[in-house]
FIDRENMAR-466756 format. One line per 3 residues: number of its first residue (from 1); for each residue x, y, z of N, C-alpha, C. Coordinates in Angstrom, 3 decimals. Each point is the difference from the previous one (the first is absolute). Layout:
// FIDRENMAR-466756
NUM) X:Y:Z:X:Y:Z:X:Y:Z; ... $
//
This chain:
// FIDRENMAR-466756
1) 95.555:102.225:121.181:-0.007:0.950:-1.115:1.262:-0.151:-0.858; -0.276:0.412:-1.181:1.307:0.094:-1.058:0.977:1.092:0.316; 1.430:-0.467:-0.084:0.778:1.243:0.064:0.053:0.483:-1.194 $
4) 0.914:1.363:0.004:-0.315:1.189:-0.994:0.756:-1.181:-1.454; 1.247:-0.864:0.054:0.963:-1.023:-0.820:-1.512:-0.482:-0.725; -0.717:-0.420:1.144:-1.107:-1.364:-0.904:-1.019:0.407:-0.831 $
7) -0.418:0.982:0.216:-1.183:1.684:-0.656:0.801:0.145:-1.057; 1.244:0.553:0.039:0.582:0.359:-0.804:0.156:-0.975:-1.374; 0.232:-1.315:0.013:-0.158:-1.418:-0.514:-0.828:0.197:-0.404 $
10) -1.454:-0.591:0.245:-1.264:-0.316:-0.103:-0.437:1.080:-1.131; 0.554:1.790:0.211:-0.248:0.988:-0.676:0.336:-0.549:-1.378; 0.934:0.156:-0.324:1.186:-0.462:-1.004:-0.580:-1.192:-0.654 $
13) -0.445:-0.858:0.514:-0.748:-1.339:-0.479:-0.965:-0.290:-0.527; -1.043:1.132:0.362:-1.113:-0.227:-0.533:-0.252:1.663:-0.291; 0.945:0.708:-1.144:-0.418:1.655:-0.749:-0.486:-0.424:-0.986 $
16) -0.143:-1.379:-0.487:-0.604:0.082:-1.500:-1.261:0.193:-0.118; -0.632:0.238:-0.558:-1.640:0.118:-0.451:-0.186:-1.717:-0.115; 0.792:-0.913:-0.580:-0.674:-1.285:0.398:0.290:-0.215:1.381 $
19) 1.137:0.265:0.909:-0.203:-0.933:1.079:1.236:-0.277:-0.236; 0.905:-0.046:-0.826:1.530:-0.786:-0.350:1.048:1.446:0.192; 1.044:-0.261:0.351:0.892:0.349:0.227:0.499:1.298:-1.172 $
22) 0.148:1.120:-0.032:0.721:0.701:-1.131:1.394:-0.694:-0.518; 0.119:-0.217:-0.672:1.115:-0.920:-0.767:1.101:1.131:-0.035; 1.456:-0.559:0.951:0.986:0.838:-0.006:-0.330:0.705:1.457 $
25) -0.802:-0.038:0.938:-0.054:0.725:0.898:0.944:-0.821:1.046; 0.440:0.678:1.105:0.471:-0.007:0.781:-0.484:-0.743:0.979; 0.024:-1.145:0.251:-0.620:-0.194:1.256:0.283:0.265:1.752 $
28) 0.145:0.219:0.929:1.026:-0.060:1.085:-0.216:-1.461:0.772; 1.304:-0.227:0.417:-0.099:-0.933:0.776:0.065:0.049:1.360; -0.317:-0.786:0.966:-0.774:-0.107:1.178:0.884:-0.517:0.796 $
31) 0.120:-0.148:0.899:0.694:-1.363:0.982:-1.000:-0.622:1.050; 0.748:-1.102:0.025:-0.850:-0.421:1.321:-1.367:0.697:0.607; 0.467:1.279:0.217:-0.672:0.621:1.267:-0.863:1.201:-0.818 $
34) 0.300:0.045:-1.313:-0.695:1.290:-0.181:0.829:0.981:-0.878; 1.211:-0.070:1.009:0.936:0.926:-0.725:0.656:0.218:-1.230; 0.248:1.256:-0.506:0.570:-0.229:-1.280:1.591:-0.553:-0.127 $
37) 0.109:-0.889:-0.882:1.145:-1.175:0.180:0.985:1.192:-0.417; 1.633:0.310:0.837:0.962:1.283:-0.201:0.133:0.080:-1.353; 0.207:-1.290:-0.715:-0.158:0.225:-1.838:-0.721:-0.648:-0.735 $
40) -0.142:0.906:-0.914:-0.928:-0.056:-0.764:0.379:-0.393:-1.434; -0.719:-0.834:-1.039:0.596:-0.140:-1.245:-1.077:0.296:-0.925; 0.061:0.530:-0.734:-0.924:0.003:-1.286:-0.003:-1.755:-0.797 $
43) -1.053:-0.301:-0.316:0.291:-1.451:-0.779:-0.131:0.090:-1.215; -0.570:0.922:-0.698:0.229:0.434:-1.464:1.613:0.450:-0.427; -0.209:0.833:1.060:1.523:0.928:-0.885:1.275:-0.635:0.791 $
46) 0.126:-0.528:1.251:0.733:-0.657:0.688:1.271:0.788:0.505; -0.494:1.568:-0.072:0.271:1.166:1.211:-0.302:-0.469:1.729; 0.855:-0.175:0.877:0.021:-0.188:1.217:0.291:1.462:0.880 $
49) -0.868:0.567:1.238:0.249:0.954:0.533:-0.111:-0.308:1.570; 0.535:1.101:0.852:-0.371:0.040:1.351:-1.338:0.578:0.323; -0.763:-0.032:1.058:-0.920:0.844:0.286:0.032:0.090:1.576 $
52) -0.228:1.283:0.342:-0.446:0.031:1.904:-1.462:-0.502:0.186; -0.297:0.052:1.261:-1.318:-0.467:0.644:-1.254:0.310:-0.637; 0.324:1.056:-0.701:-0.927:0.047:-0.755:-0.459:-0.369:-1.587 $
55) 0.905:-0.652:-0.075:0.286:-0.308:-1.319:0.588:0.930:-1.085; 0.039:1.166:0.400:0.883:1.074:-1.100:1.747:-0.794:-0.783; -0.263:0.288:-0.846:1.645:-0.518:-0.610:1.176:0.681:0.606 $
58) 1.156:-0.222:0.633:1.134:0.946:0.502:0.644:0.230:-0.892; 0.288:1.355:-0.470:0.669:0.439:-1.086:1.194:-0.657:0.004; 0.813:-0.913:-1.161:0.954:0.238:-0.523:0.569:-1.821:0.154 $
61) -1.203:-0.951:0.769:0.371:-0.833:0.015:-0.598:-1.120:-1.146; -0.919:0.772:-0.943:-0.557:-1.203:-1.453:0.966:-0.273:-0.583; 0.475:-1.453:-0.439:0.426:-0.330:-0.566:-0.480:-1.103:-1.528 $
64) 0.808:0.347:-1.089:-0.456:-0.760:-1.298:-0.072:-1.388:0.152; -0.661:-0.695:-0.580:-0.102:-1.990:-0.259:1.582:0.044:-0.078; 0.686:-1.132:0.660:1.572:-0.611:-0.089:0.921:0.255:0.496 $
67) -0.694:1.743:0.831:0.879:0.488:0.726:-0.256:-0.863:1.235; 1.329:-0.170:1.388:-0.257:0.036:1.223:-0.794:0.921:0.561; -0.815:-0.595:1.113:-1.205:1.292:0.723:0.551:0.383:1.042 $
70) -0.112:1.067:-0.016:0.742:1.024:2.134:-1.215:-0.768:0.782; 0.819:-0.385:0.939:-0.631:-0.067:1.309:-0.610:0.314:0.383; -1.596:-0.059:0.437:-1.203:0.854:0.533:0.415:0.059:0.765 $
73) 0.525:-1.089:1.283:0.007:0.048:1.450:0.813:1.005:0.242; 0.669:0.582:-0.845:0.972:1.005:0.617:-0.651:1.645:0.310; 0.445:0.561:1.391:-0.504:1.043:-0.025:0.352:1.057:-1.023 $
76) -1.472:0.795:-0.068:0.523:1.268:-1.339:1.283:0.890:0.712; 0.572:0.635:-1.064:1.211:0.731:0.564:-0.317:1.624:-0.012 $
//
């Protein structure tokens, strides 16, 4: 079965009424196994964030295109 990361994908991928992607949407990314990868980047706007297991964003770690990105691996404080 799909984990909740790959549903979540697949959702996102196919909202259009054709079948194509909403332009500007978000996609999430996956790892290996399923999981949602600790960061995340937008590829339009080239905003990078953290997320937990569930993919939620952790407040306070998005950062703008050019900036350096915080560390996912690090525990929240």
């Amino acid at each position: 079965p799909k984990t909740h990361c790959e549903l979540h994908r697949d959702r996102v991928q196919h909202t259009g009424p054709d079948g194509h992607p909403i332009v500007g949407a978000h996609i999430p990314q996956c790892d290996e196994h399923g999981h949602y990868q600790p960061q995340q980047c937008h590829g339009s706007t080239g905003h990078c964030w953290c997320v937990d297991d569930r993919g939620q964003e952790r407040p306070g770690t998005r950062t703008p295109p050019g900036t350096p990105h915080v560390d996912c691996r690090r525990p929240e404080r």
